[in-house]
DODO-405084 format. One record per residue: residue in three letters; x, y, z of N, C-alpha, C in turn. Coordinates in pm, 1 decimal, decimal comma. Atoms other than C-alpha are relative to their C-alpha. Example, Ala and Ser with C-alpha at 12.3 -4.5 7.8 and 13.67 -1.06 7.14 Angstrom:
r n_X n_Y n_Z ca_X ca_Y ca_Z c_X c_Y c_Z
ALA 89,0 -119,0 0,0 1230,0 -450,0 780,0 90,0 120,0 0,0 .
SER -82,0 -119,0 -6,0 1367,0 -106,0 714,0 -77,0 109,0 73,0 .
***
This chain:
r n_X n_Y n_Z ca_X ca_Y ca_Z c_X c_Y c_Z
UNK -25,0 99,3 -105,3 -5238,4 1693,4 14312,5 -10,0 -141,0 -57,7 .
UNK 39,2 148,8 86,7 -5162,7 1320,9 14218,4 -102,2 -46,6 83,1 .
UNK 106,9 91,9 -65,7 -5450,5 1056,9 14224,7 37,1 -54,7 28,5 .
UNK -26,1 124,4 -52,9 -5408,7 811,0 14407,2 -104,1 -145,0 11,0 .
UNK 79,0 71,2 12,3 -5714,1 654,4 14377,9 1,3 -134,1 -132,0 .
UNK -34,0 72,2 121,0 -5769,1 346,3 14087,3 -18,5 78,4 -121,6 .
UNK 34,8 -112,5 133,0 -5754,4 514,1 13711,5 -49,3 -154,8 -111,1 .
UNK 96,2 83,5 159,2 -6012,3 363,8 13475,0 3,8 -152,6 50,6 .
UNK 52,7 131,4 -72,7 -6147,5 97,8 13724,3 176,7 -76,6 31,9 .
UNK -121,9 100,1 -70,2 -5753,1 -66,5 13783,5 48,3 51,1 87,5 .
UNK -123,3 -46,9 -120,2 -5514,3 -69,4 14077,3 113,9 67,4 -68,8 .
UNK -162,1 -60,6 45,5 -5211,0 196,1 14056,7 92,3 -116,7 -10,7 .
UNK -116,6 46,3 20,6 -4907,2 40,3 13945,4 135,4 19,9 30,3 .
UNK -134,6 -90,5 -77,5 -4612,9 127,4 14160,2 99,0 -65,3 -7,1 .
UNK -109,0 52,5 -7,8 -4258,5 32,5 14120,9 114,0 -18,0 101,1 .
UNK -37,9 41,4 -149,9 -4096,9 -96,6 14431,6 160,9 3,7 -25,5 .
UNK -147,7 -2,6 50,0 -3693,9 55,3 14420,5 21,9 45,2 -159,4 .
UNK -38,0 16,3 159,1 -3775,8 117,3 14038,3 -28,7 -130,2 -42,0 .
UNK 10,6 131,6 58,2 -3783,2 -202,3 13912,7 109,0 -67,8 9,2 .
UNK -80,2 57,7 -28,4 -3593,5 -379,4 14161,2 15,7 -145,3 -89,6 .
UNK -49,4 112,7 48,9 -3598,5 -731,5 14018,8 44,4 -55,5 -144,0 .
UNK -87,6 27,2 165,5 -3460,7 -662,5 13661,3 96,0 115,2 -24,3 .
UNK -95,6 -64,4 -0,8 -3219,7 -390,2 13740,5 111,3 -4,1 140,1 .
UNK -65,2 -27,6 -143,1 -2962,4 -271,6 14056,8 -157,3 67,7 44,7 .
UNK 56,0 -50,4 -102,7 -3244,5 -161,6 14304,6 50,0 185,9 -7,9 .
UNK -68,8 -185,9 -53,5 -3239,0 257,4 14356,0 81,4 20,8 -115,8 .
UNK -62,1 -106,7 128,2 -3050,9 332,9 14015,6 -62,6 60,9 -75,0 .
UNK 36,5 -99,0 117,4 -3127,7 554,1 13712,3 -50,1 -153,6 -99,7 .
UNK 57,8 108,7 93,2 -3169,6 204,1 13505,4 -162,9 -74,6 81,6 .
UNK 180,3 36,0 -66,3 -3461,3 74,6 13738,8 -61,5 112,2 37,2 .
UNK 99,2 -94,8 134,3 -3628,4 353,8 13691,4 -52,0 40,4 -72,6 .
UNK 41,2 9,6 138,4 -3664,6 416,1 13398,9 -86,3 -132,5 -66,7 .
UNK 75,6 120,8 33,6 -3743,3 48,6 13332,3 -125,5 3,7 104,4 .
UNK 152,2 18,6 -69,0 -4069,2 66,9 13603,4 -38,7 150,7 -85,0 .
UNK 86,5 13,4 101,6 -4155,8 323,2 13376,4 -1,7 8,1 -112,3 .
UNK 34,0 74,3 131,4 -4085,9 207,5 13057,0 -146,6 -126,4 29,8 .
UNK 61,3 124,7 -2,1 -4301,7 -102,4 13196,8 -161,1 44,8 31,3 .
UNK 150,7 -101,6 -121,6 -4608,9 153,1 13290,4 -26,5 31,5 83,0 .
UNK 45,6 11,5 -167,5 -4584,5 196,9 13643,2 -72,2 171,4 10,4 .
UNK 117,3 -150,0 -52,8 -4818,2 536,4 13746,2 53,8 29,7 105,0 .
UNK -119,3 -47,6 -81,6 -4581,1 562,3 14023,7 157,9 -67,7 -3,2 .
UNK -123,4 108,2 19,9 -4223,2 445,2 14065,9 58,9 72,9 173,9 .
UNK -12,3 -33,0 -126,0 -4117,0 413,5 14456,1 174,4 4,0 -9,6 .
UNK -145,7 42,4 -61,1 -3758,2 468,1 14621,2 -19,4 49,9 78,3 .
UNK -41,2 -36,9 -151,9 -3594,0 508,1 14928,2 113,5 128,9 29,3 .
UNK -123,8 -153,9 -18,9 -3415,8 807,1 15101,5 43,0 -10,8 95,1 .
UNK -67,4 50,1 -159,6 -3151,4 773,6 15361,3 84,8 156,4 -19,1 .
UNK -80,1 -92,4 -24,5 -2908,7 1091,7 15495,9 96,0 -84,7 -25,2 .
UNK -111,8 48,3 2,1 -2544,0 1044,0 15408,2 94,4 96,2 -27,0 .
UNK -159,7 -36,9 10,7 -2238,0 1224,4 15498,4 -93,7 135,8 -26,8 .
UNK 57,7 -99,2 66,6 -2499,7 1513,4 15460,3 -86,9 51,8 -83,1 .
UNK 62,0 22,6 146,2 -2660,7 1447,5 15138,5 -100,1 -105,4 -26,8 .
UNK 127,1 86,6 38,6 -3004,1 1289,5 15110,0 33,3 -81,3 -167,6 .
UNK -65,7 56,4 95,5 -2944,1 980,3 14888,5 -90,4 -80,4 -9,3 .
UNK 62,3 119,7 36,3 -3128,8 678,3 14714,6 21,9 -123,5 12,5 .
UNK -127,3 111,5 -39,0 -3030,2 377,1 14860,3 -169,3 -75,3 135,5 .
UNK 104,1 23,8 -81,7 -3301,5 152,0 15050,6 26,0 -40,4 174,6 .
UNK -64,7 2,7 -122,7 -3096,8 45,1 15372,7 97,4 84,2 43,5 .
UNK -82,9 -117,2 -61,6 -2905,6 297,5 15612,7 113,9 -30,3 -92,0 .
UNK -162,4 -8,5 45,7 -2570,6 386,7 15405,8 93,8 -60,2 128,7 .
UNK -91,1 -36,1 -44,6 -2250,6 343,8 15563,8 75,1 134,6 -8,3 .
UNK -92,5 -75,7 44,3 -2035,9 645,3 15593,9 78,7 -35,1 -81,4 .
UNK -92,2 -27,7 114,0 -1829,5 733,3 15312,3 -50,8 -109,1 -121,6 .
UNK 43,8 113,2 67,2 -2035,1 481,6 15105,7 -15,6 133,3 -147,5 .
UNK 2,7 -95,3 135,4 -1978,6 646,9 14739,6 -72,6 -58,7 -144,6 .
UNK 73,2 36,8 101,5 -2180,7 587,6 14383,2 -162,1 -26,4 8,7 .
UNK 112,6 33,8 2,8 -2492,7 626,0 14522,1 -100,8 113,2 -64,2 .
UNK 53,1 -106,1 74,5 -2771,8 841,3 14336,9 -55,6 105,4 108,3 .
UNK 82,5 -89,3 -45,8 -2882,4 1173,3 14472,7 -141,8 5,3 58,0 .
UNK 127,3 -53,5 -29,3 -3222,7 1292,7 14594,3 -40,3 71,7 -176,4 .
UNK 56,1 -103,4 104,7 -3184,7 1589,6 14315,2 18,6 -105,5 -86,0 .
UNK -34,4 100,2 131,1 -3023,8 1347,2 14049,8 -117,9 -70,8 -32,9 .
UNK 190,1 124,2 41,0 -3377,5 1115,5 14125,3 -51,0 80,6 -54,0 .
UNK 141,0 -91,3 82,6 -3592,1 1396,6 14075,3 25,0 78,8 -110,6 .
UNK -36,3 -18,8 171,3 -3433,0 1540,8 13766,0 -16,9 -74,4 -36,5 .
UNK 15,3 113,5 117,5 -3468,0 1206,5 13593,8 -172,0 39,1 -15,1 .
UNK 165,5 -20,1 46,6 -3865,0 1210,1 13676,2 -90,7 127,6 -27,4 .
UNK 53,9 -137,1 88,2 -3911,3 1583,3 13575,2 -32,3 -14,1 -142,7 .
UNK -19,3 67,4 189,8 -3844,7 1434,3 13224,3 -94,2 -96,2 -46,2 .
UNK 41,3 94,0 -6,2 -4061,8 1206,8 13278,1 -194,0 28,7 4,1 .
UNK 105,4 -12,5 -112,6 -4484,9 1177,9 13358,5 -40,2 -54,6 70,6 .
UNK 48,7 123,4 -116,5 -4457,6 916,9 13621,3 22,1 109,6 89,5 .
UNK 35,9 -74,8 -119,5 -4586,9 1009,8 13965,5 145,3 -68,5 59,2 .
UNK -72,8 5,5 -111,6 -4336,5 974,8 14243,7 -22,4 -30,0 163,0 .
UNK -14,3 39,6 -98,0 -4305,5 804,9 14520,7 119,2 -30,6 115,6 .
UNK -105,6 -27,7 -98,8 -4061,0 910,1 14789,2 -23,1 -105,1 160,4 .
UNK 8,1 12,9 -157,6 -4014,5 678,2 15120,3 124,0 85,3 86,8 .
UNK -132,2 -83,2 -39,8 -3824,1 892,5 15371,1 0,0 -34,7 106,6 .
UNK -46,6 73,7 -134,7 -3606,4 704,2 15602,0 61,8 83,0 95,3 .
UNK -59,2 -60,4 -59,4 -3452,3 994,9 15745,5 -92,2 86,9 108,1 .
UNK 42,4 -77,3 -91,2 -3527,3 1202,0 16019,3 54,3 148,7 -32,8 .
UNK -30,2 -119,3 -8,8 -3523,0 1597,3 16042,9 39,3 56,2 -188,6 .
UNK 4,2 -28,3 154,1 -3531,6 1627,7 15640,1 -114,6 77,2 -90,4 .
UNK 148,8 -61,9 97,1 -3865,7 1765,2 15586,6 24,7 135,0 -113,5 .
UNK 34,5 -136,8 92,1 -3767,7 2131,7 15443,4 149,7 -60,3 -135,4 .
UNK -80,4 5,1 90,7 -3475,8 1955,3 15239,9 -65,8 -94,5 -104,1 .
UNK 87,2 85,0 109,4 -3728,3 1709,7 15059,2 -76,1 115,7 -55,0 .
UNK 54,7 -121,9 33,7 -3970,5 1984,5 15020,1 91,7 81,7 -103,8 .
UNK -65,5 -66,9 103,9 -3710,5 2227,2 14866,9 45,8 -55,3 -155,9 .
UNK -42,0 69,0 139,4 -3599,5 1963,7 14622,1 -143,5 -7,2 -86,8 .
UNK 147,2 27,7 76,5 -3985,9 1858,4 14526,1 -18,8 172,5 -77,1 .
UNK 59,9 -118,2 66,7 -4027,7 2257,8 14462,5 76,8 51,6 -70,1 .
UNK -59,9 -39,8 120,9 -3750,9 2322,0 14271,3 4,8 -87,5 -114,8 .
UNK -11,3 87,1 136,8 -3797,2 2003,4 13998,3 -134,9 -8,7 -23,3 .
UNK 110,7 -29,2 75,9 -4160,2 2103,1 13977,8 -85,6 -124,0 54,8 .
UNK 12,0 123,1 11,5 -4227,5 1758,8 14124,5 -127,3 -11,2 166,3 .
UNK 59,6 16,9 -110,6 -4464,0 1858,7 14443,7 -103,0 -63,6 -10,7 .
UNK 109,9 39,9 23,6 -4827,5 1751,7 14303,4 13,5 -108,7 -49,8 .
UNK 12,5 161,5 12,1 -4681,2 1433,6 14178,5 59,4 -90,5 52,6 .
UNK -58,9 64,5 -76,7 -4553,4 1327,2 14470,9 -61,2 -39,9 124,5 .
UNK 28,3 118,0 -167,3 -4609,4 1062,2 14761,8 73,9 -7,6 74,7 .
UNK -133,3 41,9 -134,1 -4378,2 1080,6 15060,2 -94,7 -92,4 78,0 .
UNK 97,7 71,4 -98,2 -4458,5 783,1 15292,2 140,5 -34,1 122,7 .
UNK -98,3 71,6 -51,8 -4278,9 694,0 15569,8 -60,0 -84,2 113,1 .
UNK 45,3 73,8 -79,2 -4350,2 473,9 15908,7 -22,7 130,5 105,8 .
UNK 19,9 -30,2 -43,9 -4293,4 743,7 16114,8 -82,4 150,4 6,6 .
UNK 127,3 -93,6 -4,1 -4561,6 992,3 16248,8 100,2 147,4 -53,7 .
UNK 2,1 -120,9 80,5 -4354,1 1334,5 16269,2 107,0 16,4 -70,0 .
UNK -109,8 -45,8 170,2 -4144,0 1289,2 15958,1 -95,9 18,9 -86,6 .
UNK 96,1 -13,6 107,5 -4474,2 1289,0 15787,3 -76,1 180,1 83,9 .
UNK 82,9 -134,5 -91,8 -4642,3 1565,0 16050,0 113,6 95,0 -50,7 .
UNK -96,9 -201,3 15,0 -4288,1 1825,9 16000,4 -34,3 -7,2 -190,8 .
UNK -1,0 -59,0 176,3 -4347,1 1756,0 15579,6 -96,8 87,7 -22,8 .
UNK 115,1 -48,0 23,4 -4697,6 1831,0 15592,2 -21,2 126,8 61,3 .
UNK 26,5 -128,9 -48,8 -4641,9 2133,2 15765,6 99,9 112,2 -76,2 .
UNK -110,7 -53,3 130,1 -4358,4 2243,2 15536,5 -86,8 26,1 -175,8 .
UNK 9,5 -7,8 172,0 -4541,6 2186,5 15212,1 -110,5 -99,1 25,8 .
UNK 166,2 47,9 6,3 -4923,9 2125,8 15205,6 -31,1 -67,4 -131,1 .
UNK 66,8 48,9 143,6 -4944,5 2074,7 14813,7 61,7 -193,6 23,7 .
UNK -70,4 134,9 3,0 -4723,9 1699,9 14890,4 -59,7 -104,3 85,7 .
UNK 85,8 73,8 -78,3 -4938,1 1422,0 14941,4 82,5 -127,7 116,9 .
UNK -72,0 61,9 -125,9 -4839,2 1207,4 15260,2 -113,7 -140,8 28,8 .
UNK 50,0 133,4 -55,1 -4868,9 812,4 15331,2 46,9 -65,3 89,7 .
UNK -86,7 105,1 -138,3 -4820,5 606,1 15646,8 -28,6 -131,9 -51,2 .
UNK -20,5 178,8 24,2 -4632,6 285,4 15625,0 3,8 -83,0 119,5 .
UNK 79,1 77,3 -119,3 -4797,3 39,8 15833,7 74,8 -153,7 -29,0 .
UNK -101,2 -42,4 -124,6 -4602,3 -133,3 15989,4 120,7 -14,5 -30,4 .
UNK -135,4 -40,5 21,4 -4246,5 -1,2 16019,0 89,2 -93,8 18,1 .
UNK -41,1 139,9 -46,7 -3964,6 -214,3 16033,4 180,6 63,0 -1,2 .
UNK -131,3 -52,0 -79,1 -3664,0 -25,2 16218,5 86,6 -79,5 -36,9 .
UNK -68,0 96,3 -3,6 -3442,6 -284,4 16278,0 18,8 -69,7 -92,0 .
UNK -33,6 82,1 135,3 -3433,5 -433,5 15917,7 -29,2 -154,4 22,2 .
UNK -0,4 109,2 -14,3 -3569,2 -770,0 16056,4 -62,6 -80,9 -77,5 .
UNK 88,4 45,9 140,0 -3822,2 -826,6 15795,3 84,6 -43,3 -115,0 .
UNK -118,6 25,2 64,2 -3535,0 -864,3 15591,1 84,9 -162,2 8,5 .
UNK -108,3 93,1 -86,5 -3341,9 -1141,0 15809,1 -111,0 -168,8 -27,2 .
UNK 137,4 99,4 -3,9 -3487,7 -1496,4 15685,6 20,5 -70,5 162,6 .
UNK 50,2 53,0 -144,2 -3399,8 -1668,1 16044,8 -152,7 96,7 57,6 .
UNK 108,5 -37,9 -42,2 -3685,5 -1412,7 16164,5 -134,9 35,8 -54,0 .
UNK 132,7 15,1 52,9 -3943,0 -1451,5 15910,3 -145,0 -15,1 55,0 .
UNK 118,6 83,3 -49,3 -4166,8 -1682,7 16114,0 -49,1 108,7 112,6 .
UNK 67,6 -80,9 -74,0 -4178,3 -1403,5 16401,8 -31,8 145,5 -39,3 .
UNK 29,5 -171,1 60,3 -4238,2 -1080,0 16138,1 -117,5 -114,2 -59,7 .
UNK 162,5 48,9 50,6 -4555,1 -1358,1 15994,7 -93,0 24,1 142,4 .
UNK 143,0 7,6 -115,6 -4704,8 -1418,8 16378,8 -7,8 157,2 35,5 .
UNK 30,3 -122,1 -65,0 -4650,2 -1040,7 16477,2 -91,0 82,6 -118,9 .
UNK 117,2 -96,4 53,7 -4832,9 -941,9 16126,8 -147,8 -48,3 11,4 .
UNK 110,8 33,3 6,3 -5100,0 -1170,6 16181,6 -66,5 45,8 141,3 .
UNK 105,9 -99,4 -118,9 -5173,1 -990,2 16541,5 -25,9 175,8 -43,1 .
UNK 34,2 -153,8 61,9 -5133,2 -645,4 16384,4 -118,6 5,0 -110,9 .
UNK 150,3 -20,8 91,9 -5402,4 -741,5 16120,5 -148,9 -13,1 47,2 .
UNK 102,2 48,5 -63,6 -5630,4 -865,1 16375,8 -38,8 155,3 81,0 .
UNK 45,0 -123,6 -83,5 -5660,2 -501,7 16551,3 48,7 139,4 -63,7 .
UNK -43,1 -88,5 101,7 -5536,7 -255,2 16243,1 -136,8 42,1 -14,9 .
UNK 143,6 -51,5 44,5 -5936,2 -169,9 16127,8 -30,5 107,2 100,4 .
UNK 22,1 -94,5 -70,4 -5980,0 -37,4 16432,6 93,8 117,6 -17,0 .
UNK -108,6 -62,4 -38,0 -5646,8 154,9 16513,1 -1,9 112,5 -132,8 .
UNK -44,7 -74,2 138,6 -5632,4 319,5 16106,7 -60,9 112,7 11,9 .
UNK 99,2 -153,7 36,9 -5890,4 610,5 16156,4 118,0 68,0 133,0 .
UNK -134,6 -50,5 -97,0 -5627,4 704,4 16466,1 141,1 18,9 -44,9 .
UNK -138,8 -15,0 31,4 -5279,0 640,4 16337,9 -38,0 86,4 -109,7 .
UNK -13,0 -71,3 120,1 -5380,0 813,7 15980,5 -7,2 133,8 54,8 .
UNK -5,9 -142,8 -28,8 -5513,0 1136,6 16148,1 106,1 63,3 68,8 .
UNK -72,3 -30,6 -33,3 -5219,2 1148,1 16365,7 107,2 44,2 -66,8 .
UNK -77,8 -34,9 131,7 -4990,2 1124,7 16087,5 1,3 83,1 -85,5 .
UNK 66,9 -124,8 88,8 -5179,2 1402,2 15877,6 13,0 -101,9 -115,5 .
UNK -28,2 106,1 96,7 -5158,9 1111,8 15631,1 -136,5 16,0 -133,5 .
UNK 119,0 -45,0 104,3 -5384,8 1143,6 15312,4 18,0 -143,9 -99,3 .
UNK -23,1 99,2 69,6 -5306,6 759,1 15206,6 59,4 -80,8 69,7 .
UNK -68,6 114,3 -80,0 -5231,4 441,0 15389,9 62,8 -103,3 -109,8 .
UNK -86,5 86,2 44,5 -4932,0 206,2 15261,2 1,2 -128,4 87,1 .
UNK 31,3 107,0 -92,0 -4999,8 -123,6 15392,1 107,6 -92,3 -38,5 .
UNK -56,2 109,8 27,9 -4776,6 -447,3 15408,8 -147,7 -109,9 -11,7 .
UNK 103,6 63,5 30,3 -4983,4 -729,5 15275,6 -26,4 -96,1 90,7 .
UNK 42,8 26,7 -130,3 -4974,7 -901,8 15578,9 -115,2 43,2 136,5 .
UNK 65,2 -59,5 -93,5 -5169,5 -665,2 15757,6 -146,0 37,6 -82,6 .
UNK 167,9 -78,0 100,2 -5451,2 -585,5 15469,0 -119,2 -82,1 -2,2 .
UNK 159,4 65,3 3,8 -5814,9 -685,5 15504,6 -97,0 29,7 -17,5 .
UNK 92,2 -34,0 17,5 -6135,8 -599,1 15363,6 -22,0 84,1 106,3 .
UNK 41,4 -166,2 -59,3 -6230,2 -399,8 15666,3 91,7 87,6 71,8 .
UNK -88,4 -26,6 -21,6 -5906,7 -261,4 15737,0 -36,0 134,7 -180,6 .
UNK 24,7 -67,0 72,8 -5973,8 -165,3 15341,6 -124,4 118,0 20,6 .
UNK 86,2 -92,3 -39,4 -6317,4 -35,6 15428,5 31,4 96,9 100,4 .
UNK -44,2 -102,9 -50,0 -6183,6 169,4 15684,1 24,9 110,3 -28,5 .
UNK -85,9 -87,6 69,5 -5972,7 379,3 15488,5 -124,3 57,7 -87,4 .
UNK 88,7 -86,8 65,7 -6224,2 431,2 15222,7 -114,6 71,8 78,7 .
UNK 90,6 -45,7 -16,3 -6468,8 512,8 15421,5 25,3 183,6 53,4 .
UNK -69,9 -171,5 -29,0 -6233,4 863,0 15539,6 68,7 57,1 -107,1 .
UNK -31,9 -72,4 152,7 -6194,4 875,6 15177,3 156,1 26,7 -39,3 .
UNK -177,2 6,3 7,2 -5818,9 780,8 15188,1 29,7 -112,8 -70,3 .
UNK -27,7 93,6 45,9 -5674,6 543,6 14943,8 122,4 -86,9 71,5 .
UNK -97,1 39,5 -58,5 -5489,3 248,9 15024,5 88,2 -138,7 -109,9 .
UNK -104,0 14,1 83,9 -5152,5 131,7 14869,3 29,2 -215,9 58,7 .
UNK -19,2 90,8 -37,4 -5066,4 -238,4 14896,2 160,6 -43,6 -41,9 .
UNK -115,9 21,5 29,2 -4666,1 -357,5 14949,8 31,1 -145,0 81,0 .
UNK -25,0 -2,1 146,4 -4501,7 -572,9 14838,8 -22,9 -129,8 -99,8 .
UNK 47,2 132,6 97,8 -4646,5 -786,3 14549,9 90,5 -27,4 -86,8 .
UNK -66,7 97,6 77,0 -4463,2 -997,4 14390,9 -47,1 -142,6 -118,4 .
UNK 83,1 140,4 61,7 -4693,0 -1313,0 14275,6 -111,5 74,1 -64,1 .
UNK 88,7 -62,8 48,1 -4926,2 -1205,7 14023,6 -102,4 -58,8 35,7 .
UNK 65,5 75,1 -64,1 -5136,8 -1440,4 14208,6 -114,7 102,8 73,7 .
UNK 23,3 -54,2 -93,3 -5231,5 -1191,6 14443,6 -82,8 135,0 -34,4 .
UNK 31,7 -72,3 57,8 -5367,4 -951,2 14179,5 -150,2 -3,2 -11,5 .
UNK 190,6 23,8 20,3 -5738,7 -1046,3 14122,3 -77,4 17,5 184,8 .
UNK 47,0 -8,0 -121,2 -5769,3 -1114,8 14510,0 9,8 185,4 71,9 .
UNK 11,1 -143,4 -90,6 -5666,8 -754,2 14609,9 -83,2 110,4 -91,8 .
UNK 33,8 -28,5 69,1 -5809,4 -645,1 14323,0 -210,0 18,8 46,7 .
UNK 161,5 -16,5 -65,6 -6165,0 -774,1 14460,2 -6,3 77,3 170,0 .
UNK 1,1 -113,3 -128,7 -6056,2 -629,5 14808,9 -69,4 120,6 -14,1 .
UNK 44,2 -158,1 4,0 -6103,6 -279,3 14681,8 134,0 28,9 35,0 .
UNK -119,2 -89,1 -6,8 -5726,0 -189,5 14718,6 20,1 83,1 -146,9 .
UNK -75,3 -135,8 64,3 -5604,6 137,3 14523,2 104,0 -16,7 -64,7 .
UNK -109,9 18,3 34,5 -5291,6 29,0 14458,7 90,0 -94,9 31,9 .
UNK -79,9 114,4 -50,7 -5016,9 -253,8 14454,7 165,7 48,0 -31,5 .
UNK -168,3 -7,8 70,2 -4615,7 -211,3 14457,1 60,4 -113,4 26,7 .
UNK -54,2 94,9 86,9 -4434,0 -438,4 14295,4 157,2 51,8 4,9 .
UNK -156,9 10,2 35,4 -4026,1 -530,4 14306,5 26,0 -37,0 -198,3 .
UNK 20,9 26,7 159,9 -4147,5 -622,7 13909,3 -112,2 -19,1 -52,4 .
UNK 129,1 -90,9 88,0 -4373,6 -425,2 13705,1 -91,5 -122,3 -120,6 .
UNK 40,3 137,6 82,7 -4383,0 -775,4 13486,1 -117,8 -21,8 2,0 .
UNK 112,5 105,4 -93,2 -4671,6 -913,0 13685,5 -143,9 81,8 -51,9 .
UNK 90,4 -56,3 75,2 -4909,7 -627,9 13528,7 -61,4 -70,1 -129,4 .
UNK -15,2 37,5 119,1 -4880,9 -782,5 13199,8 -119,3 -92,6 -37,2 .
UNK 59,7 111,8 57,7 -5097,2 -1081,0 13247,3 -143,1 32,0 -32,7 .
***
């Protein structure tokens, strides 16, 4: 089963898309480069398309072509000993993630996280060995994205951080969750204590400023993902 916890006193090192900000996002080249760069996990995204669970971080379009597989991902990191980190945007996919994780050997070093409860509840009932993280908080609508609505995805995380400590021992068990993925908006010492204290590690997204490294670092967070693995370095 992967750790998730810190290895040899540091925060995991997770690669956000692969190593979105020095390759295409979701290819075989960022990849590889988060972990050429060390990452202990390397994250992507999974959307349905036309049928075919694909790598790609926003909903496809139909007939949208050149995008990488599910299997194609997880053959690369069979080859590989980076952990895995699956987000799964899809709905009703649980036994087709599962089947893939158990045929590339890839179940014990894998993280599925997603926002919602039973895409994580039908995995975990499909396939017990595959560890499961809720991503706090979800962001449907792609607005987090949109800079006109920046200013109202800052005031709505700064009320979600103000009443998250409580709420986490609830949403995680609901989820069957064995690891909370936080936006860094919402993370706070006892939000952290929380978690540890039900002996669940917790993941921090997404860092960018190596700035931000010593401070979460003294938090007690588990782990940070990163659009660029760079920021380790210093």
């Amino acid at each position: 089963m992967i750790d998730l916890g810190r290895r040899d006193g540091r925060m995991l090192r997770i690669g956000h898309r692969g190593a979105a900000a020095l390759a295409a996002e979701n290819t075989v080249e960022s990849l590889q480069l988060a972990v050429e760069l060390g990452c202990d996990l390397v994250e992507f995204d999974v959307h349905e398309l036309d049928g075919t669970l694909v790598v790609v971080h926003d909903r496809p379009v139909p007939g949208t072509t050149g995008l990488l597989t599910l299997d194609e991902t997880l053959d690369f990191f069979a080859g590989t000993d980076a952990g895995v980190h699956l987000d799964l945007k899809t709905r009703g996919a649980a036994n087709t993630v599962a089947d893939a994780l158990r045929r590339h050997g890839l179940v014990e070093r894998t993280l599925v996280s997603s926002f919602r409860f039973d895409t994580l509840q039908e995995l975990g009932a499909v396939e017990r060995g595959v560890r499961l993280g809720l991503t706090y908080p979800g962001d449907p609508t792609g607005l987090a994205h949109r800079p006109w609505a920046r200013p109202l995805v800052r005031a709505s995380l700064a009320g979600l951080k103000a009443t998250l400590p409580r709420r986490l021992p609830h949403l995680l068990a609901r989820a069957g969750a064995s690891a909370a993925v936080l936006n860094l908006g919402v993370v706070s010492e006892e939000a952290l204590r929380r978690c540890h204290a039900l002996g669940l590690p917790v993941l921090v997204w997404t860092i960018d400023d190596p700035a931000w490294l010593p401070r979460l670092e003294a938090m007690g967070a588990d782990g940070v993902i990163t659009n660029d693995p760079r920021i380790f370095r210093g």
